[in-house]
C-alpha positions as CSV (number, residue, x, y, z in Angstrom):
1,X,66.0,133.6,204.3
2,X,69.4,134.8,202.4
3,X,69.4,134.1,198.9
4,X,72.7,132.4,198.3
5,X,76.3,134.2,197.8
6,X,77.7,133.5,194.1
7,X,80.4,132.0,196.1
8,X,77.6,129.2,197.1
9,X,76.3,129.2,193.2
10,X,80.0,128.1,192.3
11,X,80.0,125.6,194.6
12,X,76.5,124.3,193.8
13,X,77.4,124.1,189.8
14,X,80.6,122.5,190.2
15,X,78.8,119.8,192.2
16,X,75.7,119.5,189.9
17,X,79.0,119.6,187.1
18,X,80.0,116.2,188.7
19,X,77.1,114.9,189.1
20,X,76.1,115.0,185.7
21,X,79.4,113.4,184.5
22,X,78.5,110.8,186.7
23,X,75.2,110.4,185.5
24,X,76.1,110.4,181.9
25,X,79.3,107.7,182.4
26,X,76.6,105.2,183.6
27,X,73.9,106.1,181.7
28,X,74.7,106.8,177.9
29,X,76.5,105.1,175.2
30,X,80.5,106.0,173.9
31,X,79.1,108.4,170.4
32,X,76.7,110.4,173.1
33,X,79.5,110.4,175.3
34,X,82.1,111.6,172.6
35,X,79.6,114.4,171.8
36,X,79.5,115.4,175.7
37,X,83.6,115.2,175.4
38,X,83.1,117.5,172.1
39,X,81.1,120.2,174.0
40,X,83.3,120.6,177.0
41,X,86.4,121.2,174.5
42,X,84.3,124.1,172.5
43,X,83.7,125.3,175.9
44,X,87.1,125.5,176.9
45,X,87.9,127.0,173.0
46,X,84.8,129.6,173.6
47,X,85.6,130.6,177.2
48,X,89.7,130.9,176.4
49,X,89.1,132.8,173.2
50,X,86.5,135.3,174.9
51,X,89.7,136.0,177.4
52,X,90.9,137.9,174.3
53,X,88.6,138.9,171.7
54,X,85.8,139.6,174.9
55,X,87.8,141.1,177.2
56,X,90.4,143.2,175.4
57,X,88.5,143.7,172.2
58,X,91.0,142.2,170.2
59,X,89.9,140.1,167.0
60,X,91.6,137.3,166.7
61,X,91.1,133.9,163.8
62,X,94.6,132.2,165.2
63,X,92.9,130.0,168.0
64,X,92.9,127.1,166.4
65,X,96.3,127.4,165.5
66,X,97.1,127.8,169.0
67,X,95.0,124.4,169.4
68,X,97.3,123.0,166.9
69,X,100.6,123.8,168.7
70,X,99.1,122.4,172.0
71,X,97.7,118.8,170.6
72,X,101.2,118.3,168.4
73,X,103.6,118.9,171.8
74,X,100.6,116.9,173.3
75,X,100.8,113.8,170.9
76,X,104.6,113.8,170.3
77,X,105.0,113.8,174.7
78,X,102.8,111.0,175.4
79,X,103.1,108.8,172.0
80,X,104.6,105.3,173.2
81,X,108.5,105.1,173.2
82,X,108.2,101.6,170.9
83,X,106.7,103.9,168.3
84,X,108.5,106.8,168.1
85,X,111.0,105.2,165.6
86,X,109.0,106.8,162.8
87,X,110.0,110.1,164.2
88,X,113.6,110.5,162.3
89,X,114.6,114.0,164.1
90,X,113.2,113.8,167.4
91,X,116.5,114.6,170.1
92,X,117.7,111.4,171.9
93,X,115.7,112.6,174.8
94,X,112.7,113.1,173.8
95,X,112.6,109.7,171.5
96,X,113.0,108.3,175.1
97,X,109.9,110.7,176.8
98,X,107.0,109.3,177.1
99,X,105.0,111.8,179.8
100,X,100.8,111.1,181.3
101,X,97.8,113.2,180.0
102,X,98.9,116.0,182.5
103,X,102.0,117.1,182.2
104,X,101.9,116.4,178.6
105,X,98.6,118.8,178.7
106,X,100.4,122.0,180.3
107,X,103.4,121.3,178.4
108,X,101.4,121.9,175.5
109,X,99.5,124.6,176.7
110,X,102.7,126.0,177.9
111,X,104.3,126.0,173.9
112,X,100.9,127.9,172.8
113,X,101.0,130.5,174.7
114,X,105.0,130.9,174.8
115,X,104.1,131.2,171.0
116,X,101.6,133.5,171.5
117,X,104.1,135.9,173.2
118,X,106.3,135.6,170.3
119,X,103.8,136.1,167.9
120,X,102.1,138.9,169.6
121,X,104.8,141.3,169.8
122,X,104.5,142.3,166.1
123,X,101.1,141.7,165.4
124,X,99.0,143.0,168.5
125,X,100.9,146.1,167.1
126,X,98.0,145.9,164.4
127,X,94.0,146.6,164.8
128,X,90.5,145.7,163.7
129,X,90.7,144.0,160.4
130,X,94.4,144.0,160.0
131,X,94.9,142.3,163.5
132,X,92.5,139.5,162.3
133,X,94.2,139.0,158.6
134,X,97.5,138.8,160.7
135,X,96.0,135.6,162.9
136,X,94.1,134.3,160.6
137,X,98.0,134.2,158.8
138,X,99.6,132.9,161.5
139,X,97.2,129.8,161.5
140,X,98.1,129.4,157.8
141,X,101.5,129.3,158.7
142,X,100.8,126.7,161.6
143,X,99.6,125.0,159.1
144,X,102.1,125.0,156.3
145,X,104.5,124.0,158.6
146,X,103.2,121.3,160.3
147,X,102.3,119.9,157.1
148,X,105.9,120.4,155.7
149,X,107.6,119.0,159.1
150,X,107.3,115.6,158.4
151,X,109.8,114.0,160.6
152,X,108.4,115.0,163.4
153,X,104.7,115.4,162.3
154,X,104.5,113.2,159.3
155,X,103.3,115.7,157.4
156,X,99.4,115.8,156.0
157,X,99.2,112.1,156.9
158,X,99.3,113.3,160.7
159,X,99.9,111.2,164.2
160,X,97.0,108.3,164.1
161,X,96.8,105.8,166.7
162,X,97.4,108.0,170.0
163,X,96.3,106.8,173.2
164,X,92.6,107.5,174.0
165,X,93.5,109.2,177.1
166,X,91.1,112.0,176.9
167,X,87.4,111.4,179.0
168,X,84.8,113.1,180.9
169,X,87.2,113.1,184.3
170,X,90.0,114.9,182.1
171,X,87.4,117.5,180.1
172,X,85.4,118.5,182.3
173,X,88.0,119.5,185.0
174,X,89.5,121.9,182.5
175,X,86.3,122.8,181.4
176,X,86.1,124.1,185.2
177,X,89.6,125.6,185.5
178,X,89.1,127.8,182.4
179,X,86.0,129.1,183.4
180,X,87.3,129.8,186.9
181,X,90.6,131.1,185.4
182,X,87.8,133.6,183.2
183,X,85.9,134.5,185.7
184,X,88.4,135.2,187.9
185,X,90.4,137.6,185.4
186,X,87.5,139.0,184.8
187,X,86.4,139.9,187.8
188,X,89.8,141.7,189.1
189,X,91.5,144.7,188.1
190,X,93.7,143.2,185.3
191,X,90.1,142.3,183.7
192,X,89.1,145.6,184.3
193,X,91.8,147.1,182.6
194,X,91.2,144.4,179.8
195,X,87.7,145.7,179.1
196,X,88.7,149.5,179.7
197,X,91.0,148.6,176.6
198,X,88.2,146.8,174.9
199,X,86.1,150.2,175.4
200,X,88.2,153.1,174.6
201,X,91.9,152.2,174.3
202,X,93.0,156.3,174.3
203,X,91.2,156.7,177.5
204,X,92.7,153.3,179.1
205,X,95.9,154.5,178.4
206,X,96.0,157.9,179.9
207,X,94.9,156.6,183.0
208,X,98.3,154.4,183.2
209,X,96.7,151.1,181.8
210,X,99.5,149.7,179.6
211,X,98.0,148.9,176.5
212,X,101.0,146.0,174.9
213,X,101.3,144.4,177.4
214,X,97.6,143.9,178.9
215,X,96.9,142.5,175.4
216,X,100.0,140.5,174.7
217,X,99.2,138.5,178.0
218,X,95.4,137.8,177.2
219,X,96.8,136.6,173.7
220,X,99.0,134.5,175.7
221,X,96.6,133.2,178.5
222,X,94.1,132.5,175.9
223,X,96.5,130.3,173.5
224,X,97.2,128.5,177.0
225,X,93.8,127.0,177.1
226,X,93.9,126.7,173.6
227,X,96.6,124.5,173.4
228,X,95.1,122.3,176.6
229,X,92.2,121.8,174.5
230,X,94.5,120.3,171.2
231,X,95.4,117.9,173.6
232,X,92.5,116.7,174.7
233,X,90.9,117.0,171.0
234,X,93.8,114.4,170.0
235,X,93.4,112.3,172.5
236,X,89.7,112.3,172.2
237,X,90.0,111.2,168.1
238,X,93.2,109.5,168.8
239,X,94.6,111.4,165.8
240,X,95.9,114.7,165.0
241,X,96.2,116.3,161.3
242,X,96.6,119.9,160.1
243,X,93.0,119.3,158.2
244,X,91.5,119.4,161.9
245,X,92.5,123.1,162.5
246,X,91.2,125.3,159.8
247,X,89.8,128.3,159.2
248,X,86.3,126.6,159.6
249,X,87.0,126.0,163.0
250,X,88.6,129.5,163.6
251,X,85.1,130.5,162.3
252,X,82.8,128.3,164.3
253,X,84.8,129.4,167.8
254,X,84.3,132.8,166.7
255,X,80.5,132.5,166.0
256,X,80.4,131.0,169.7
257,X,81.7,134.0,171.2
258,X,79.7,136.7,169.4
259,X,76.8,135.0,169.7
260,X,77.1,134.3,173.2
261,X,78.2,137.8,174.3
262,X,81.3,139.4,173.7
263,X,82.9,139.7,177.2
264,X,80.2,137.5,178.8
265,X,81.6,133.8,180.3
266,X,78.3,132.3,180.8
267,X,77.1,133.6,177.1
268,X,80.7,131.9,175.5
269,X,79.7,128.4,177.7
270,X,75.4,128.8,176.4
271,X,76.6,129.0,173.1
272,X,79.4,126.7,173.1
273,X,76.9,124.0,174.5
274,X,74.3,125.3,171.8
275,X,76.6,124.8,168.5
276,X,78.2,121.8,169.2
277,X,75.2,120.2,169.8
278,X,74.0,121.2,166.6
279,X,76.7,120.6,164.5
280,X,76.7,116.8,166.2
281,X,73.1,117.0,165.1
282,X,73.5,117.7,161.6
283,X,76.2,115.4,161.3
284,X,74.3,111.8,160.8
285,X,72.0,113.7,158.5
286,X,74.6,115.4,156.2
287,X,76.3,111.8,155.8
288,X,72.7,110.2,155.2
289,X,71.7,112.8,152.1
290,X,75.4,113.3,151.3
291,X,75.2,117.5,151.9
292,X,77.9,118.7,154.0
293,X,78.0,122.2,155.7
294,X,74.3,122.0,156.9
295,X,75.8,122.8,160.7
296,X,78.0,125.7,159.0
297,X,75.0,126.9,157.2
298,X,73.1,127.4,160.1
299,X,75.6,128.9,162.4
300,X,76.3,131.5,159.8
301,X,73.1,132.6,159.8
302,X,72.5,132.4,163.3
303,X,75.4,135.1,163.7
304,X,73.8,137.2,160.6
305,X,70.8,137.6,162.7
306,X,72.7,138.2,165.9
307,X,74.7,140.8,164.2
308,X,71.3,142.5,163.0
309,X,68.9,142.1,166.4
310,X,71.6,142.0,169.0
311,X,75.1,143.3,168.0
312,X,76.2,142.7,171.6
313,X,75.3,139.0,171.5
314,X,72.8,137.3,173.6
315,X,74.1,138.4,177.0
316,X,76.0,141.0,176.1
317,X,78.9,141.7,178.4
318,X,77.1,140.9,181.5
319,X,76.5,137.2,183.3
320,X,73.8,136.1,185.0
321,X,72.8,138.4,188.4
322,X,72.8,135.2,190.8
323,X,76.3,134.5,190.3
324,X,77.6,138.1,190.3
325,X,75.5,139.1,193.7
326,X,77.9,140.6,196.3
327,X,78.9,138.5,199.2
328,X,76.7,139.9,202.1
C-alpha cells in the first residue's frame, strides 16, 4: 500500500485540528480553555515571526510591536459605538464604525504590516545586531506612543472592557492560515530565495535575487500575522495596554523560534505549544509563593542549552519527512 501524499497529511491534521477543538469546547472548563486560546496565538506569533527571522535570516525584537498595532486598530474598530465617547479625536466616521471580529482582524493586520513597509525601508538597511537594536527601538517607540496617545488609546490605562469575541473557532482558523501561508512560502521559489538570503546574501544576490525587497516583504508578511494575533490577544483578555507588549514578550517569541528551528514551521508550532504551556504552568505557582519570572527563568535556560548542544534548534531548518514526501 502507498504511504500517504503530504497533501493527505494536511488534510488529515486539519481534520484531527477540528476535532480536537471540538473535543476540548465540550470537554474542559473556560481557564483550560483560555490556555488552549493562549497557545494557538504563540503559534500564530512563532510561525509569522519564523517567516522573517527563519526564512531570511533577519533578527528581528519588533514583533510584538507589530502585535501592538494590530490589537489597537482591532479594539478601536469593533469597540461599541455607545462607548466610543471617551475617544475625544477619533474622525466622525470612525466614532460611528463599529466592524465584526473579521474585518476588524485584517484591518489590523493590514496596519502592521503597511507599518512594517514603512519601517523597513531604513532599517532592513542594517544587519545582525544593529538590525535587532533598531526593532527592538521601534517597539519602544510603539510603545511610547501609544502610551502618550491618549485620546485615542487612553494612554497607560489602555482599552478595558472589549467584547470577548476571540474563541477556539476564531484561533485556531488563523492558527491554520499562517501555517499554510508558511508552508506555502516556504516551499516556493520566493521562500527559496528567502533562505538563499538567510544563507549567503553575496551569493543570492549575484544570482538576480533582490535582496531589499525579498526582506522588506517578509518583514511585512510577518507583521501581518502579527497584528491578527493582537486582535485576537485583545479580544481574548478583553483589554489591551502597552504593558502587554514588551520586550519580555519580544524575548519569549524569539526563544520559540530558536528553539524550535530556525527556518523550520513544525519546530516554531512544537515549541510554541511547549512554552506556553509552561509558562501557563508556572503561573498558579508563582502567584501561590509570590516569585515571578519562574516561566522566564526556565525558557532562558532552555535557549542557553539549545545554543550550546544544538545551535540550529531542535529541527533545524528541516520539517518532518511525512509531510514533505513528494506527491507520487
Amino acid at each position: 500500500m502507498a504511504a500517504p501524499s503530504n497533501r493527505a497529511w494536511h488534510v488529515v491534521l486539519l481534520v484531527a485540528g477540528g476535532l480536537l477543538v471540538l473535543v476540548a469546547r465540550a470537554t474542559v472548563n473556560e481557564y483550560i480553555l483560555s490556555i488552549i486560546n493562549f497557545v494557538g496565538i504563540y503559534i500564530i506569533l512563532a510561525v509569522s515571526l519564523n517567516i522573517t527571522n527563519g526564512f531570511t535570516g533577519l533578527f528581528s525584537l519588533g514583533h510584538p510591536g507589530f502585535m501592538a498595532i494590530g490589537g489597537y486598530v482591532t479594539a478601536v474598530l469593533t469597540f461599541p459605538v455607545t462607548r466610543k465617547a471617551m475617544f475625544l479625536e477619533l474622525p466622525r466616521w470612525l466614532a460611528g464604525l463599529q466592524l465584526p471580529l473579521l474585518p476588524a482582524l485584517l484591518a489590523g493586520g493590514l496596519c502592521a504590516a503597511l507599518t512594517a513597509f514603512v519601517v523597513g525601508i531604513p532599517v532592513l538597511r542594517l544587519k545582525g545586531h544593529y538590525l535587532a537594536v533598531a526593532t527592538m527601538g521601534f517597539l519602544i517607540i510603539v510603545q511610547v506612543l501609544i502610551t502618550n496617545w491618549e485620546s485615542v488609546t487612553r494612554g497607560p490605562l489602555g482599552l478595558n472592557g472589549l467584547p470577548a469575541l476571540t474563541t477556539l473557532w476564531w484561533v485556531y482558523p488563523w492558527v491554520a492560515v499562517t501555517v499554510y501561508a508558511a508552508w506555502k512560502i516556504k516551499f516556493s521559489s520566493f521562500g527559496r530565495s528567502m533562505l538563499a538570503i538567510r544563507e549567503d546574501p553575496l551569493a543570492a544576490q549575484c544570482i538576480g535575487i533582490h535582496l531589499f525587497k525579498t526582506r522588506v516583504l517578509s518583514l511585512a508578511i510577518g507583521a501581518f500575522f502579527a497584528g491578527v494575533a493582537g486582535g485576537l490577544w485583545a479580544h481574548l483578555v478583553t483589554a489591551i495596554t502597552p504593558a502587554s507588549f514588551s520586550l519580555v514578550m519580544a524575548f519569549n517569541i524569539v526563544v520559540m523560534v530558536v528553539v524550535g528551528g530556525t527556518g523550520s514551521i513544525s519546530g516554531s508550532f512544537v515549541a510554541a505549544v511547549i512554552f506556553s504551556v509552561i509558562t501557563e504552568f508556572f503561573r498558579p505557582l508563582e502567584e501561590s509563593f509570590d516569585i515571578y519570572g519562574i516561566g522566564e527563568i526556565l525558557m532562558a535556560a532552555v535557549l542557553i542549552l539549545i545554543l550550546i548542544y544544538r545551535p540550529t534548534g531542535i529541527f533545524g531548518s528541516r520539517e518532518p519527512r511525512f509531510l514533505v514526501a513528494k506527491e507520487s
